[in-house]
Z-matrix of the N, CA and C atoms (Angstrom, degrees):
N
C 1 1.458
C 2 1.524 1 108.28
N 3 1.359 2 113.70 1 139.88
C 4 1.723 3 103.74 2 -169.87
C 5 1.678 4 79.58 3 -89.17
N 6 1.634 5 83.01 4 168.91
C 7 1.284 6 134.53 5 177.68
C 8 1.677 7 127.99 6 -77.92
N 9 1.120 8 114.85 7 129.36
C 10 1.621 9 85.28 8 -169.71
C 11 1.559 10 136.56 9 -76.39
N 12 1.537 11 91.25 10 0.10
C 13 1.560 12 120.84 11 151.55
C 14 1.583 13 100.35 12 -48.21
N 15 1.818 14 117.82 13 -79.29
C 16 1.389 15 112.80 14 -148.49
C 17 1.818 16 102.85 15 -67.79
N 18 1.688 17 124.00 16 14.30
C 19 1.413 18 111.94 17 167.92
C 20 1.791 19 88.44 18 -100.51
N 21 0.827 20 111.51 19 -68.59
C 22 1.705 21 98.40 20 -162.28
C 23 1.403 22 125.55 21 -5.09
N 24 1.456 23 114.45 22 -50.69
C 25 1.580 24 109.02 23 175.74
C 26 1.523 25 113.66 24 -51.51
N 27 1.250 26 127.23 25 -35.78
C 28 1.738 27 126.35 26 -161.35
C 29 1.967 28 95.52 27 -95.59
N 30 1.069 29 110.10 28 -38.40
C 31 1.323 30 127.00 29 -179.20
C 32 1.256 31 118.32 30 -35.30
N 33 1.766 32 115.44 31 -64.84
C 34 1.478 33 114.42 32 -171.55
C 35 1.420 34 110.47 33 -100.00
N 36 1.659 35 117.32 34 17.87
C 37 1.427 36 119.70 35 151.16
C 38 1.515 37 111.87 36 -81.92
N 39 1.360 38 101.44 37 109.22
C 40 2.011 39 98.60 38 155.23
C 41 1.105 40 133.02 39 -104.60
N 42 1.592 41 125.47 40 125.71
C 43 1.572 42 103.04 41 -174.67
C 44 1.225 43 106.22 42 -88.99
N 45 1.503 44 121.84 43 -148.74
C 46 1.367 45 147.49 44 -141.84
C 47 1.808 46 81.58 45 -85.57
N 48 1.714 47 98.36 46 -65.64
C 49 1.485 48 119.68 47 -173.42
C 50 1.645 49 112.52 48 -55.05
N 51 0.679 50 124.47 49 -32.69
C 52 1.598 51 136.66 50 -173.02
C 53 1.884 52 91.74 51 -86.37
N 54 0.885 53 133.48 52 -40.04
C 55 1.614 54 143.30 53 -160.19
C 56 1.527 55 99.65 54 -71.83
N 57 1.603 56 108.99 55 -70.19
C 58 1.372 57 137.57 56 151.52
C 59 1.511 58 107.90 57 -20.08
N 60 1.373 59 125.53 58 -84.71
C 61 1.510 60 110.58 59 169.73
C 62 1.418 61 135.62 60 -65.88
N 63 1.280 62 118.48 61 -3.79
C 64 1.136 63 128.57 62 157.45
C 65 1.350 64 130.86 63 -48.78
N 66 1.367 65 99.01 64 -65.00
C 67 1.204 66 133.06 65 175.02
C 68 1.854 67 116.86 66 -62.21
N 69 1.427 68 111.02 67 -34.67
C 70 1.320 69 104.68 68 148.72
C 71 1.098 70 135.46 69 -51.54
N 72 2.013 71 111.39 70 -60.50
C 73 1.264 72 120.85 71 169.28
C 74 1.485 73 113.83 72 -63.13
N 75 1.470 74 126.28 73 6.05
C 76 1.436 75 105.36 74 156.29
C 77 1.567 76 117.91 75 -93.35
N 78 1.189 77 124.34 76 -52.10
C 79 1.434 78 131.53 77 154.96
C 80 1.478 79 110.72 78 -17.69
N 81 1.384 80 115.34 79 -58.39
C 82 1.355 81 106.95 80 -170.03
C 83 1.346 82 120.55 81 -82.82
N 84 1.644 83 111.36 82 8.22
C 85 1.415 84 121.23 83 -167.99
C 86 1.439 85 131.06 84 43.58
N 87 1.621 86 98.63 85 45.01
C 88 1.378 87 122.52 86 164.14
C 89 1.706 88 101.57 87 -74.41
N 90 0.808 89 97.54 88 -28.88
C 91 1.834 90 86.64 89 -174.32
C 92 1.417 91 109.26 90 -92.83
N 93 1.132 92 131.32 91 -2.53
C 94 1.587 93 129.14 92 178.25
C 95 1.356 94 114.61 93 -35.53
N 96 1.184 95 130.29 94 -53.63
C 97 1.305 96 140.55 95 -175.28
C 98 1.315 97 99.03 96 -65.25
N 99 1.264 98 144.82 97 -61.71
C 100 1.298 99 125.44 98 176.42
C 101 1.703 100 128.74 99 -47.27
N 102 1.548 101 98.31 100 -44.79
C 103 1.287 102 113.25 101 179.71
C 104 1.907 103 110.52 102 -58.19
N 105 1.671 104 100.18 103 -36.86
C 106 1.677 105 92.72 104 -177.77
C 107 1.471 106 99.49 105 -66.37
N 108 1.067 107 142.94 106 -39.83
C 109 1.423 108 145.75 107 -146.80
C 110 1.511 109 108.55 108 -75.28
N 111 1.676 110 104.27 109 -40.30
C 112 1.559 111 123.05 110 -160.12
C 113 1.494 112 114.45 111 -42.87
N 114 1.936 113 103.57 112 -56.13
C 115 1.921 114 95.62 113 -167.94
C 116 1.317 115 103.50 114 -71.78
N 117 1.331 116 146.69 115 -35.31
C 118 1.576 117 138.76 116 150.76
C 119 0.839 118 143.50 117 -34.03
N 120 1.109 119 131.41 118 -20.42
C 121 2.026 120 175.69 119 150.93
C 122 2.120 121 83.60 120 -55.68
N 123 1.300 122 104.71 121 -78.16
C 124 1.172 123 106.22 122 -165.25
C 125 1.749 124 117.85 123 -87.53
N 126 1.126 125 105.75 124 -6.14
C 127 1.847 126 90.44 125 174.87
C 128 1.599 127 84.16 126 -91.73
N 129 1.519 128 145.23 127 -48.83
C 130 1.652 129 135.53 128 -166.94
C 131 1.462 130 93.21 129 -63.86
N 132 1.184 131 118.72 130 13.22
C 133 2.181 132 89.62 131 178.44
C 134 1.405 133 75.20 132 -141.61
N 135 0.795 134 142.12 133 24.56
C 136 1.952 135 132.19 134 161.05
C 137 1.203 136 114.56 135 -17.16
N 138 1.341 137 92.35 136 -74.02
C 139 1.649 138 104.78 137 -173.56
C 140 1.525 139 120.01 138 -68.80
N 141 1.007 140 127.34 139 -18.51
C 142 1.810 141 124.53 140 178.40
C 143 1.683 142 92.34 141 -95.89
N 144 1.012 143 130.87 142 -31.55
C 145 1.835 144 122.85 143 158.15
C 146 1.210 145 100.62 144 -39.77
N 147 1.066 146 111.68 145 -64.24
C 148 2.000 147 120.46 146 -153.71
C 149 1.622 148 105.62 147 -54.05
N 150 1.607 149 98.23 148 -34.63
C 151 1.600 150 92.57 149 -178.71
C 152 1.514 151 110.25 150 -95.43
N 153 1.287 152 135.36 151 12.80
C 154 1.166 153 137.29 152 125.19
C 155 1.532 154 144.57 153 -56.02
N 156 1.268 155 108.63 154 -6.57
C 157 1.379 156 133.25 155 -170.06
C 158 1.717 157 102.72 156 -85.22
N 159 1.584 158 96.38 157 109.96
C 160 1.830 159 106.99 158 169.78
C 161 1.560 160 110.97 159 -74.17
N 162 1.191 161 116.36 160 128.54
C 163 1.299 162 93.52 161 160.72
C 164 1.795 163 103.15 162 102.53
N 165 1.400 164 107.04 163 -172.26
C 166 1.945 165 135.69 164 165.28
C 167 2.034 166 94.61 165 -68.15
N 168 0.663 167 125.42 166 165.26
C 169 1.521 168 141.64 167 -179.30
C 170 1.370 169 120.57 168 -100.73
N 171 1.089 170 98.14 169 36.28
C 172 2.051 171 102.77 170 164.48
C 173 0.755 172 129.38 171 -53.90
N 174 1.560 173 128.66 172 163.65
C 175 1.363 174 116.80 173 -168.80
C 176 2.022 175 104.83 174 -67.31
N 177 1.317 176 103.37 175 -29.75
C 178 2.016 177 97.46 176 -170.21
C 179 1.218 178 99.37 177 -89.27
N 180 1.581 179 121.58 178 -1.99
C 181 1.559 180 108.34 179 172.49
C 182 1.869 181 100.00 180 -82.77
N 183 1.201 182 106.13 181 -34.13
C 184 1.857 183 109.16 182 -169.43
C 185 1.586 184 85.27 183 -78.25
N 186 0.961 185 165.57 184 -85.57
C 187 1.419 186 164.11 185 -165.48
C 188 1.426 187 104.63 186 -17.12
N 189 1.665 188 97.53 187 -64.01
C 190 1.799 189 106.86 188 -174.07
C 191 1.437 190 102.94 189 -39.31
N 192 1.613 191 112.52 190 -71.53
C 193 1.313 192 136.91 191 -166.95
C 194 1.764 193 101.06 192 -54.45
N 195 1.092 194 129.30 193 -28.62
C 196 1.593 195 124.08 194 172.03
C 197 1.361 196 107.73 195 -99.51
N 198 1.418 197 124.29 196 43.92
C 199 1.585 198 128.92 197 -179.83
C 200 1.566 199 102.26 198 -152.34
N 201 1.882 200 105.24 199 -23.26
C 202 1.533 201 94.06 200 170.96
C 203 1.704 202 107.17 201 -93.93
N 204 1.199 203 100.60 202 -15.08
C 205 1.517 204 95.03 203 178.93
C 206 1.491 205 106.52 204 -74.07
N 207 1.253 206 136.15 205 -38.73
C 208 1.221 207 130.24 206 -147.53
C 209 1.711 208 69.09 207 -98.04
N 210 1.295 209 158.56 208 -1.98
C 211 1.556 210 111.27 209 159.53
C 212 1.522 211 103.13 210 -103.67
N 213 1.771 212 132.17 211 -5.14
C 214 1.300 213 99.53 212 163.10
C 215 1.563 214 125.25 213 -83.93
N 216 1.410 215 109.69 214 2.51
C 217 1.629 216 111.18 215 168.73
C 218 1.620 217 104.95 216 -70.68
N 219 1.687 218 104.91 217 -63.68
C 220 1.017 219 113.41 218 -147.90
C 221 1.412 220 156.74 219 79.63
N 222 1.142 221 83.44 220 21.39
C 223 2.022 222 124.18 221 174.16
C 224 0.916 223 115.21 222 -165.55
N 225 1.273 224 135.16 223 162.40
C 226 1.242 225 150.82 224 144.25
C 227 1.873 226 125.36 225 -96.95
N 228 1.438 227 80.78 226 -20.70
C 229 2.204 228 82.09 227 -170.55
C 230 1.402 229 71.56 228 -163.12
N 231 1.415 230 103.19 229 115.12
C 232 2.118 231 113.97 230 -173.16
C 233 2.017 232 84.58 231 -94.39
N 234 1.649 233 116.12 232 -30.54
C 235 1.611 234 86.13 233 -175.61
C 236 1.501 235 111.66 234 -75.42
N 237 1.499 236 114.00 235 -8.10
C 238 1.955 237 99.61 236 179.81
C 239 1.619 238 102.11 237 -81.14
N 240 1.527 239 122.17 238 -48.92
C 241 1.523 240 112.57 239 153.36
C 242 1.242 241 119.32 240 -11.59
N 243 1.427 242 114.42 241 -82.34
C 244 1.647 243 102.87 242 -173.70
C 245 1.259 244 130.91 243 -55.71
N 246 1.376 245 92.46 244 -44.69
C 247 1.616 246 100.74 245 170.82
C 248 1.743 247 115.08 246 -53.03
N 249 1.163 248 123.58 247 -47.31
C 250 1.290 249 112.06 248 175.55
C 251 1.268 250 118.32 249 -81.36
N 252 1.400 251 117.34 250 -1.85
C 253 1.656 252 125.47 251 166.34
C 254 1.765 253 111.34 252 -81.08
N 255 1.031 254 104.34 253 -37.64
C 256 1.809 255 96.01 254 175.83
C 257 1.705 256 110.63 255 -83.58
N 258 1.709 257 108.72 256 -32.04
C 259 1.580 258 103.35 257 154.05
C 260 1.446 259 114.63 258 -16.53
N 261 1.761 260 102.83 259 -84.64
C 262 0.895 261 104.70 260 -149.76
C 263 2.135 262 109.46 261 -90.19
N 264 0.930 263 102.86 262 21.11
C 265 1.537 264 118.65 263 174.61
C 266 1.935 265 102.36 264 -95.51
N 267 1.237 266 102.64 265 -44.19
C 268 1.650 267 109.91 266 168.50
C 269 1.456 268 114.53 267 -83.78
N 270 1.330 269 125.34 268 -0.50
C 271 1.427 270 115.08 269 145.51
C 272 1.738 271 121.14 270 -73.80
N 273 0.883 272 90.91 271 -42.16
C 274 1.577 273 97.76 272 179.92
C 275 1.582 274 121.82 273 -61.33
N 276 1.426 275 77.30 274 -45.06
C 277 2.312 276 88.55 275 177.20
C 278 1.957 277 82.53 276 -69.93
N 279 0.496 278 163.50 277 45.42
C 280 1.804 279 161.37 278 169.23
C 281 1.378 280 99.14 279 -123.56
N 282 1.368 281 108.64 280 -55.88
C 283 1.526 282 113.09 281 -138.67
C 284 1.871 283 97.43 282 -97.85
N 285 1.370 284 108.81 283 -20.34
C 286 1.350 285 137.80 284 137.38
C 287 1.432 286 125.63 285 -12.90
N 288 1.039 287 71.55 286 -89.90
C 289 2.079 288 111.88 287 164.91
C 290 1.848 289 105.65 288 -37.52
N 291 1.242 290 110.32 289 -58.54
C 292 1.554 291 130.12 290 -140.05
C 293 2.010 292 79.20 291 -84.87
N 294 1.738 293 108.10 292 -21.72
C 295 1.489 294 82.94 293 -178.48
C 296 1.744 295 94.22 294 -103.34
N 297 0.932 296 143.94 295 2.42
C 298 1.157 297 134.53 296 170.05
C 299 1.742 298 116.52 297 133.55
N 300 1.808 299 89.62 298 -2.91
C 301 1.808 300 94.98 299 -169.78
C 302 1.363 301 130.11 300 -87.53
N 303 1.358 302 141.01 301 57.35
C 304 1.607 303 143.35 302 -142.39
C 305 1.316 304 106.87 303 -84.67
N 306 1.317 305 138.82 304 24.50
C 307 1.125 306 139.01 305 176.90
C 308 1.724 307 105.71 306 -95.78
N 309 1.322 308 98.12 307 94.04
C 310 1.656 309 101.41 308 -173.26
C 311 1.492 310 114.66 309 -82.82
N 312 1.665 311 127.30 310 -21.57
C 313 1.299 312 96.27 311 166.19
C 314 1.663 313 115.95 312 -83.16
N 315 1.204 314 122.53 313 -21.55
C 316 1.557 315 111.42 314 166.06
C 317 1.609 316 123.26 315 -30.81
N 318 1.481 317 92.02 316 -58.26
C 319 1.674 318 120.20 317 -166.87
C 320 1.575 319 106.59 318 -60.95
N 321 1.676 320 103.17 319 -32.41
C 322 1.543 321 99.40 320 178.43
C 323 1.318 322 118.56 321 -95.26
N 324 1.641 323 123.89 322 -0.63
C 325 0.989 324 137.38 323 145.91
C 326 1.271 325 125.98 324 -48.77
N 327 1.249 326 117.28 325 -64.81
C 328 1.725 327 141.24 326 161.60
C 329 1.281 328 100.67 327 -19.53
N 330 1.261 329 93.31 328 -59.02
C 331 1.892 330 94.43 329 -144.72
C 332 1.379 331 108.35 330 -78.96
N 333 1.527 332 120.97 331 -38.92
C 334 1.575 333 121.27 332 135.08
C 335 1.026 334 128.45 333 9.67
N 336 1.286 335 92.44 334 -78.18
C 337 1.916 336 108.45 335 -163.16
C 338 1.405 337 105.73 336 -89.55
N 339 2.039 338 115.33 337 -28.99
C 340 1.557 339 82.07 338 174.82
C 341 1.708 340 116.20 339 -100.75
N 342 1.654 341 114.88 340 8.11
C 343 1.467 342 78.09 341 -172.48
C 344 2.210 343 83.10 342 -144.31
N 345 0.923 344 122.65 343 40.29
C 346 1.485 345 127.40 344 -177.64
C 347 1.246 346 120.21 345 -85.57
N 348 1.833 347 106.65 346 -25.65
C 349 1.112 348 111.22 347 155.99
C 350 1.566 349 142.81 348 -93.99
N 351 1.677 350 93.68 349 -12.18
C 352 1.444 351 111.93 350 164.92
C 353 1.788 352 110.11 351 -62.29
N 354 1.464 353 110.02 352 -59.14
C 355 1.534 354 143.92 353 161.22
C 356 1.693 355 82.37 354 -18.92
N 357 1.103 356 132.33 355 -96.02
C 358 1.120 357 120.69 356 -144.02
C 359 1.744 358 129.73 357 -100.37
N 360 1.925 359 93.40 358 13.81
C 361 1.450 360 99.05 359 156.31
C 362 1.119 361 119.34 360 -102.50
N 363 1.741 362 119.10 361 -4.59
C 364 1.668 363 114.38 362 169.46
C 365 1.708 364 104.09 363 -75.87
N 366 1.730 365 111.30 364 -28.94
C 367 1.309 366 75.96 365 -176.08
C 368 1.193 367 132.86 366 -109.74
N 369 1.680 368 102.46 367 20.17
C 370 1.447 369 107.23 368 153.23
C 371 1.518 370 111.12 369 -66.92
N 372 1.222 371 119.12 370 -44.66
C 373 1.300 372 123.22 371 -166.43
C 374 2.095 373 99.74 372 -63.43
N 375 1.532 374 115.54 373 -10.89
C 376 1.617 375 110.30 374 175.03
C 377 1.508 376 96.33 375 -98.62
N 378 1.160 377 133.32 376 -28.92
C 379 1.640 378 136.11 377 148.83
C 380 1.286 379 126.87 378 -18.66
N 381 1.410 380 97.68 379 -63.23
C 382 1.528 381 109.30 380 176.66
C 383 2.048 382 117.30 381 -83.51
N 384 1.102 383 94.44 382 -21.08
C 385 1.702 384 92.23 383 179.48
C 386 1.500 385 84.86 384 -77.72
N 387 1.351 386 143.76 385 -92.50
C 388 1.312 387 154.20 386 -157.53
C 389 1.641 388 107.38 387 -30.63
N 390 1.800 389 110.34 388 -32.28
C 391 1.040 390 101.64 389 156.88
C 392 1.673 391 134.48 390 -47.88
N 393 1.444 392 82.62 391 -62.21
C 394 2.041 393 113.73 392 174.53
C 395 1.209 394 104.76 393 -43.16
N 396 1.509 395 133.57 394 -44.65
C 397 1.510 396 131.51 395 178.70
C 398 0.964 397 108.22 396 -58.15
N 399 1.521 398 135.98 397 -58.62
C 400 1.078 399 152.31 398 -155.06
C 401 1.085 400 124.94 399 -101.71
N 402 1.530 401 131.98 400 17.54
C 403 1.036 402 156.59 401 -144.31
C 404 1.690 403 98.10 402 -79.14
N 405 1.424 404 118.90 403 -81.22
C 406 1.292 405 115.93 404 176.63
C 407 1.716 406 132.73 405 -19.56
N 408 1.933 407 91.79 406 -54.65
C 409 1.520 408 108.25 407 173.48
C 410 1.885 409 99.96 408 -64.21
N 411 0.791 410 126.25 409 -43.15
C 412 1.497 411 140.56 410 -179.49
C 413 2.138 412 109.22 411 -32.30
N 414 1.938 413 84.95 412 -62.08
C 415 1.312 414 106.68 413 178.05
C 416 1.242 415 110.90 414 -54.38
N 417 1.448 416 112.53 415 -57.70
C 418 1.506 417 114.88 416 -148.63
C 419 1.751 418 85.56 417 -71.19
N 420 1.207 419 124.03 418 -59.49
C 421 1.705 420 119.28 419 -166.96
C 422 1.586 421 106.05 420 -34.04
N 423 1.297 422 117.00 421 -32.43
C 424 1.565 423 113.76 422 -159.12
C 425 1.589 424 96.10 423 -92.70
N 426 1.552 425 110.94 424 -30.16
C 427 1.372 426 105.36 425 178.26
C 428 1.290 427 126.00 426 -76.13
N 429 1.378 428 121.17 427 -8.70
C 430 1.329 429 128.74 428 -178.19
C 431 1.718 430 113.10 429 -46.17
């Protein structure tokens, strides 16, 4: 199982396409839940930010440093993670179902192995945009 080290490298690259759906799921307030979680996420890890910090402490140096932390954690709030990880693990045992397949620990096996690591580099990659929105509020919390 990778590490949440071996997502960070792919993580805080976004392309055009990734930007694009982002940016939907912010509009549509798919990301709310991350966004409530975020300044709490970042005033309780203050201090392991701070020692991420390149440089004098500007506001885009404290941003940077609260965008590399949140992809070598790789959460911010691990119970909304799960919770939206068995979500979407109980869509599948459904959709499963709908073709004839009711064997739910298989299915939650499956889904594991094929998409757990996708699962949790998109949502670093909604981590780091929600950061980018929020960037200012981001700064000032760390600058306090």
């Amino acid at each position: 199982m990778p590490t949440h080290d071996d997502l960070a490298p792919d993580a805080d690259h976004l392309t055009d396409e990734d930007l694009k759906t982002l940016g939907e799921e912010w509009a549509g307030d798919k990301l709310n839940s991350i966004s409530t979680h975020l300044l709490e996420f970042i005033e309780r890890h203050r201090n392991e930010i701070f020692s991420m910090v390149q440089g004098s402490r500007t506001p885009e140096n404290l941003v940077e440093a609260a965008k590399q932390y949140a992809c070598k954690r790789g959460f911010i709030h691990l119970p909304l993670d799960l919770a939206d990880q068995i979500r979407e693990i109980n869509n599948e045992i459904w959709f499963s179902g709908e073709r004839g397949d009711f064997n739910r620990p298989k299915i939650q096996e499956e889904w594991t192995l094929k998409h757990a690591r996708n699962w949790r580099l998109w949502r670093i990659k909604e981590i780091i945009y929600v950061i980018d929105r929020r960037a200012s509020e981001v700064a000032m919390v760390l600058s306090r």
